[in-house]
C-alpha positions in Angstrom: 111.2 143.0 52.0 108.9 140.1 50.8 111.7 138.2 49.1 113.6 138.7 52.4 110.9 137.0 54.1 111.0 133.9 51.4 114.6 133.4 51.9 114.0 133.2 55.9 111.4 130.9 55.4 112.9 128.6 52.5 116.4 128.5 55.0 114.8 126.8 57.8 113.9 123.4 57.4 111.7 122.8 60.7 109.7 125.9 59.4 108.9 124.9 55.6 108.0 121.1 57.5 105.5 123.4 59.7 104.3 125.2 57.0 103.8 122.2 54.9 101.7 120.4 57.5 99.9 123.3 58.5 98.7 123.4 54.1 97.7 119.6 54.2 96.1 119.1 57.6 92.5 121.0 55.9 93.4 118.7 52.9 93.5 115.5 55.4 90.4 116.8 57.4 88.4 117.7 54.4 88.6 114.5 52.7 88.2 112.1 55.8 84.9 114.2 56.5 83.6 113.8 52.6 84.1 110.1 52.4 82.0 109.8 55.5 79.0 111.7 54.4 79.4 110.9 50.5 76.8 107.9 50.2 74.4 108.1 53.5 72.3 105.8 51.6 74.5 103.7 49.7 74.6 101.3 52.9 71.2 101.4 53.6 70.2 97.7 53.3 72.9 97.1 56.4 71.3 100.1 58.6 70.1 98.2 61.9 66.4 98.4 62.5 64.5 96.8 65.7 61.0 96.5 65.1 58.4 95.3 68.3 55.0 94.1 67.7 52.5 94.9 70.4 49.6 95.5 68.4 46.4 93.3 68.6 43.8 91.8 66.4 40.9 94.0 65.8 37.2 93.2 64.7 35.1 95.3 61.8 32.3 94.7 59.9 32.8 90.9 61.4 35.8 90.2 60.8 39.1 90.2 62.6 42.5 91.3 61.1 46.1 92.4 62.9 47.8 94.7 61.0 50.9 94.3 63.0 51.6 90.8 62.3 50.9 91.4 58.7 53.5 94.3 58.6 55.5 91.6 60.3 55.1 89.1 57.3 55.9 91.6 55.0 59.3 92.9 56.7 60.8 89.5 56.9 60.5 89.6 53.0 61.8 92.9 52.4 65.6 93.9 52.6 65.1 97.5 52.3 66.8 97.8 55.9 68.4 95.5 58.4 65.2 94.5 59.6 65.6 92.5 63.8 62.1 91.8 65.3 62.7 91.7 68.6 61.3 92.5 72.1 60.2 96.3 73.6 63.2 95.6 76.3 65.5 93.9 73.7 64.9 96.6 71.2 65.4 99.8 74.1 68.8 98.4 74.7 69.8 97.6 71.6 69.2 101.1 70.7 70.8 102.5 74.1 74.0 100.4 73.6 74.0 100.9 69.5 73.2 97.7 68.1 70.4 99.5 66.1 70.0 102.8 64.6 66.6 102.7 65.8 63.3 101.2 67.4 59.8 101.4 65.6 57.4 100.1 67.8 54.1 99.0 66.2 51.3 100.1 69.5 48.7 97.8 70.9 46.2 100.0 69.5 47.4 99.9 65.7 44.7 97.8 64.1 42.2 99.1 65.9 42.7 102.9 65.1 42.6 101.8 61.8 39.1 100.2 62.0 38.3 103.3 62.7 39.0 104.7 59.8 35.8 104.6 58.1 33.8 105.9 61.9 32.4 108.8 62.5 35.1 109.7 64.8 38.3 108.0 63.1 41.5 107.6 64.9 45.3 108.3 64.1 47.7 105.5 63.0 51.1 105.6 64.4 54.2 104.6 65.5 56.9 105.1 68.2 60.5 105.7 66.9 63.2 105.7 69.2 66.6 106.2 67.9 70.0 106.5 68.8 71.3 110.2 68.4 74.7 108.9 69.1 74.3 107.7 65.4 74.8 110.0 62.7 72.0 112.7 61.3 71.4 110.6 58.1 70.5 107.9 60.2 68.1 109.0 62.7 66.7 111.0 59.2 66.1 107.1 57.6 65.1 105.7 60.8 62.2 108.5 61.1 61.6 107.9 57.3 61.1 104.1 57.8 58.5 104.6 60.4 56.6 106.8 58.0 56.9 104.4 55.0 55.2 101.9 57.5 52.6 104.1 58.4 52.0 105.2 55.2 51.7 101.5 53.2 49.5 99.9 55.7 47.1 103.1 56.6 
Protein backbone atom coordinates (compact mmCIF):
# COMPACT_ATOMS: atom_id res chain seq x y z
CA UNK A 1 0.00 0.00 0.00
CA UNK A 2 2.83 2.58 0.90
CA UNK A 3 4.83 1.83 -2.22
CA UNK A 4 1.49 2.36 -4.08
CA UNK A 5 1.27 5.64 -2.70
CA UNK A 6 5.13 6.54 -3.82
CA UNK A 7 4.45 5.56 -7.26
CA UNK A 8 1.17 7.96 -7.32
CA UNK A 9 3.15 10.59 -5.98
CA UNK A 10 6.50 10.20 -8.01
CA UNK A 11 4.00 9.93 -11.43
CA UNK A 12 2.69 13.33 -11.10
CA UNK A 13 4.82 16.09 -11.81
CA UNK A 14 2.58 19.13 -10.50
CA UNK A 15 2.43 17.08 -7.15
CA UNK A 16 6.30 16.28 -6.48
CA UNK A 17 6.62 20.43 -7.63
CA UNK A 18 3.98 20.95 -4.64
CA UNK A 19 5.57 18.74 -2.41
CA UNK A 20 8.88 20.14 -3.07
CA UNK A 21 7.83 23.74 -2.28
CA UNK A 22 5.81 22.82 0.46
CA UNK A 23 9.66 21.11 2.06
CA UNK A 24 11.68 24.44 1.30
CA UNK A 25 9.23 27.19 2.02
CA UNK A 26 10.15 26.57 6.27
CA UNK A 27 13.77 26.39 4.84
CA UNK A 28 13.24 29.95 3.05
CA UNK A 29 11.33 31.38 6.11
CA UNK A 30 13.69 30.10 8.60
CA UNK A 31 16.76 31.52 7.25
CA UNK A 32 15.31 34.97 6.18
CA UNK A 33 14.09 35.23 9.94
CA UNK A 34 17.78 34.19 11.33
CA UNK A 35 19.75 36.64 9.23
CA UNK A 36 17.52 39.37 10.60
CA UNK A 37 17.97 38.69 14.29
CA UNK A 38 21.65 37.10 14.02
CA UNK A 39 23.72 40.40 15.03
CA UNK A 40 21.11 42.90 16.89
CA UNK A 41 24.15 44.62 17.92
CA UNK A 42 26.60 44.19 15.22
CA UNK A 43 25.02 47.57 13.67
CA UNK A 44 24.81 49.40 16.64
CA UNK A 45 27.06 52.38 15.96
CA UNK A 46 24.30 53.23 12.88
CA UNK A 47 21.15 52.76 15.40
CA UNK A 48 19.48 56.39 15.23
CA UNK A 49 19.37 58.17 18.59
CA UNK A 50 17.71 61.89 19.14
CA UNK A 51 18.85 63.26 22.13
CA UNK A 52 17.02 66.97 23.57
CA UNK A 53 18.63 69.00 26.07
CA UNK A 54 16.18 70.95 28.38
CA UNK A 55 18.05 70.78 31.40
CA UNK A 56 19.37 73.91 33.21
CA UNK A 57 22.36 75.11 35.10
CA UNK A 58 22.22 74.47 38.79
CA UNK A 59 24.04 76.12 41.76
CA UNK A 60 25.74 74.05 44.92
CA UNK A 61 28.07 74.78 47.39
CA UNK A 62 28.60 78.03 45.09
CA UNK A 63 29.05 76.93 42.18
CA UNK A 64 27.09 76.41 39.00
CA UNK A 65 27.29 73.35 36.74
CA UNK A 66 24.74 71.83 33.80
CA UNK A 67 25.02 68.42 33.49
CA UNK A 68 23.08 68.37 30.34
CA UNK A 69 25.37 70.28 28.27
CA UNK A 70 28.17 68.32 29.58
CA UNK A 71 26.49 65.01 28.56
CA UNK A 72 26.14 66.97 25.37
CA UNK A 73 29.96 67.49 24.98
CA UNK A 74 30.64 64.14 25.64
CA UNK A 75 27.98 62.49 23.02
CA UNK A 76 29.41 64.50 20.18
CA UNK A 77 32.67 62.63 20.96
CA UNK A 78 31.32 59.24 21.38
CA UNK A 79 30.20 56.93 18.39
CA UNK A 80 28.71 54.26 20.51
CA UNK A 81 25.23 55.19 18.64
CA UNK A 82 24.00 57.43 16.01
CA UNK A 83 23.96 60.19 18.23
CA UNK A 84 21.33 63.58 16.44
CA UNK A 85 20.86 66.45 19.05
CA UNK A 86 18.01 67.83 18.10
CA UNK A 87 14.75 69.68 19.26
CA UNK A 88 11.74 68.14 21.73
CA UNK A 89 9.35 68.63 18.49
CA UNK A 90 12.09 67.55 15.96
CA UNK A 91 13.00 64.59 18.04
CA UNK A 92 8.84 63.43 18.67
CA UNK A 93 8.55 63.28 14.92
CA UNK A 94 11.48 61.89 14.06
CA UNK A 95 10.59 59.05 16.27
CA UNK A 96 6.77 59.04 15.05
CA UNK A 97 7.84 58.99 11.37
CA UNK A 98 11.05 56.52 12.03
CA UNK A 99 14.01 58.53 11.52
CA UNK A 100 15.19 57.48 15.05
CA UNK A 101 14.86 54.39 17.01
CA UNK A 102 14.33 56.59 19.91
CA UNK A 103 14.16 59.93 21.95
CA UNK A 104 16.11 60.42 25.32
CA UNK A 105 15.20 63.54 26.65
CA UNK A 106 17.54 65.11 29.29
CA UNK A 107 14.58 67.15 31.78
CA UNK A 108 14.87 70.72 32.98
CA UNK A 109 15.33 69.47 36.28
CA UNK A 110 18.45 67.13 35.69
CA UNK A 111 21.26 69.06 37.29
CA UNK A 112 19.33 70.13 39.93
CA UNK A 113 18.10 66.70 41.24
CA UNK A 114 21.46 65.86 41.26
CA UNK A 115 22.60 68.74 43.55
CA UNK A 116 20.55 67.15 45.56
CA UNK A 117 22.26 64.28 46.00
CA UNK A 118 24.15 64.95 49.00
CA UNK A 119 20.57 66.77 50.82
CA UNK A 120 18.81 65.49 53.31
CA UNK A 121 16.05 64.83 51.01
CA UNK A 122 17.84 63.85 47.64
CA UNK A 123 16.10 63.54 44.40
CA UNK A 124 15.86 60.98 41.44
CA UNK A 125 17.98 61.47 38.23
CA UNK A 126 16.23 60.54 35.08
CA UNK A 127 15.37 60.51 31.73
CA UNK A 128 12.42 60.35 29.26
CA UNK A 129 12.74 57.63 26.46
CA UNK A 130 10.41 57.54 23.84
CA UNK A 131 10.84 55.03 21.21
CA UNK A 132 9.42 53.74 18.24
CA UNK A 133 7.77 50.26 18.70
CA UNK A 134 7.37 50.05 15.07
CA UNK A 135 11.18 49.25 15.37
CA UNK A 136 12.24 45.99 16.29
CA UNK A 137 12.44 44.51 20.16
CA UNK A 138 16.33 44.73 20.11
CA UNK A 139 16.07 48.15 19.39
CA UNK A 140 13.63 49.66 21.74
CA UNK A 141 15.87 47.07 24.26
CA UNK A 142 19.20 49.41 23.25
CA UNK A 143 17.36 52.56 23.13
CA UNK A 144 16.13 51.86 26.89
CA UNK A 145 19.75 50.67 27.67
CA UNK A 146 21.28 53.94 26.32
CA UNK A 147 19.14 56.05 28.50
CA UNK A 148 20.35 54.07 31.49
CA UNK A 149 24.09 54.20 30.47
CA UNK A 150 23.42 58.02 30.61
CA UNK A 151 21.88 58.03 33.77
CA UNK A 152 24.17 55.88 35.17
CA UNK A 153 27.72 57.74 34.11
CA UNK A 154 26.73 61.10 35.01
CA UNK A 155 24.63 60.29 38.44
Amino acid sequence: MIKREFRAIFSKKMLIISLIGVMILPIIYSAAFLSSMWDPYGKIKELPIALVNEDQKAEFNGEYFDIGEEVIKELKNNNSFEWHFVSKEKAHKGVENGDYYAAITIPNDFSQNASSFLSSDPQKMSLNVESNPGYSYSGQSIANLSASTLVANHS
